[in-house]
C-alpha positions in Angstrom: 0.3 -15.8 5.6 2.4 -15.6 2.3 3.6 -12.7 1.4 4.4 -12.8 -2.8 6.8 -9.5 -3.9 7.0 -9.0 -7.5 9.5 -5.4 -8.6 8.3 -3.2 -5.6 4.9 -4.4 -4.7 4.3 -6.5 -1.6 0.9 -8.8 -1.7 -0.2 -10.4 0.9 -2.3 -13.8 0.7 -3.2 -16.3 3.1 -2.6 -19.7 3.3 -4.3 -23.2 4.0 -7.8 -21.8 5.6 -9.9 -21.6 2.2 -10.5 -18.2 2.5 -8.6 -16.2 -0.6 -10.3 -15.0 -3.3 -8.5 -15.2 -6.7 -10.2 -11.9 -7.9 -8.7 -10.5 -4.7 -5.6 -11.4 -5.4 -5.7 -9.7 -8.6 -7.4 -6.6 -7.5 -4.5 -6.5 -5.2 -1.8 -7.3 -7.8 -3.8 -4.6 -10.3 -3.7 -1.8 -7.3 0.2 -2.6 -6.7 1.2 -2.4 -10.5 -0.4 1.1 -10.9 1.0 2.4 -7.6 4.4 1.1 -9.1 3.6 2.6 -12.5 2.8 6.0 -11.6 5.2 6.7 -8.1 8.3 4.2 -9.2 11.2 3.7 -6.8 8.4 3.4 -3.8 7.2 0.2 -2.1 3.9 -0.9 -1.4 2.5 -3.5 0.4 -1.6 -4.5 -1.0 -4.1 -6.3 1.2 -7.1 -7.4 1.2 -8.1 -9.3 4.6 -10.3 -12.5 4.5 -14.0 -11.5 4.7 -13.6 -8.2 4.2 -14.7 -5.5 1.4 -11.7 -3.2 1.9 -8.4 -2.5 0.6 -5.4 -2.2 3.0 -2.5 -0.2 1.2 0.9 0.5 2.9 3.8 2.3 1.9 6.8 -0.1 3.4 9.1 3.4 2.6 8.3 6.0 4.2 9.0 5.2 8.0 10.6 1.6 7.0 7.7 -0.4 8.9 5.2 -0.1 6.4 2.7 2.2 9.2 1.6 4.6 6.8 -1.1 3.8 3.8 -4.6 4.1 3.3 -7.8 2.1 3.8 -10.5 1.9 1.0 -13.3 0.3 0.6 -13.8 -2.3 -2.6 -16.4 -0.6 -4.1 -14.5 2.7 -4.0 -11.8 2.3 -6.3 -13.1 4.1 -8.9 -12.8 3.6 -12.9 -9.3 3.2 -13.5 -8.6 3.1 -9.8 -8.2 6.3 -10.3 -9.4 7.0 -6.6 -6.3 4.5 -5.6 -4.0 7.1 -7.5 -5.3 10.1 -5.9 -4.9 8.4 -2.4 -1.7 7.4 -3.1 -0.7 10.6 -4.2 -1.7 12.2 -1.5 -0.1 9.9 1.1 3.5 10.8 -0.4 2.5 15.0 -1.0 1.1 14.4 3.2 5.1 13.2 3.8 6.5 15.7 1.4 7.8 13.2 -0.6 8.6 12.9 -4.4 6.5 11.0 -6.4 9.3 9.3 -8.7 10.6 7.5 -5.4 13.7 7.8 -2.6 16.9 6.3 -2.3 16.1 6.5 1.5 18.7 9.6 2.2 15.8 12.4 2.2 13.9 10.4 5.4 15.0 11.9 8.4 17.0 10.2 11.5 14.0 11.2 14.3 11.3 9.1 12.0 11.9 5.9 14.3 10.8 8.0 17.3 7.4 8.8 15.6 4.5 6.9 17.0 1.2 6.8 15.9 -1.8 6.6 18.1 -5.3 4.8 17.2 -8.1 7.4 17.6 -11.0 6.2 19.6 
């Protein structure tokens, strides 16, 4: 797996088995320049797995692991990926977060002992 970083955006490709998609590649790049555009000074990580028709978005920032982000499906995006914007949005309002980005100073000490559990 490759990972290719361009100003705060992560996305992830993989290598040598055939399987990437160009136009996922620049759906990915496309989702990560708008997140950058509209909620600057935060990093995302965009993915799209092989033979899959979802989205895998990741904020690296907000617990410094890249846990938190949102899964949507391809076809969901909306015009404008407008429904990427809301998501993303709402992911940093759900931390209490500002939009415009951290320096890392208002993430509190006890984040590393946060765990998340899978839901069955």
């Amino acid at each position: 797996m490759k990972l290719v970083e361009q100003d705060s955006v992560t996305v992830t490709q993989t290598e040598g088995d055939g399987r990437d998609k160009p136009a996922d590649v620049l759906l990915c790049g496309e989702i990560g320049a708008k997140l950058t555009k509209l909620y600057p000074g935060w990093a995302w990580k965009v993915e799209i797995p092989p033979d899959n028709d979802v989205v895998i978005v990741r904020n690296l920032d907000l617990d410094g692991r890249g846990k938190f982000g949102f899964v949507m499906p391809k076809s969901g995006l909306g015009p404008a990926l407008h429904h990427v914007m809301l998501a993303g949005g709402e992911l940093l309002e759900r931390w209490k977060r500002r939009a415009c980005g951290t320096d890392g100073s208002d993430i509190p000490d006890f984040i590393d002992a946060l765990t998340v559990k899978p839901q069955t």
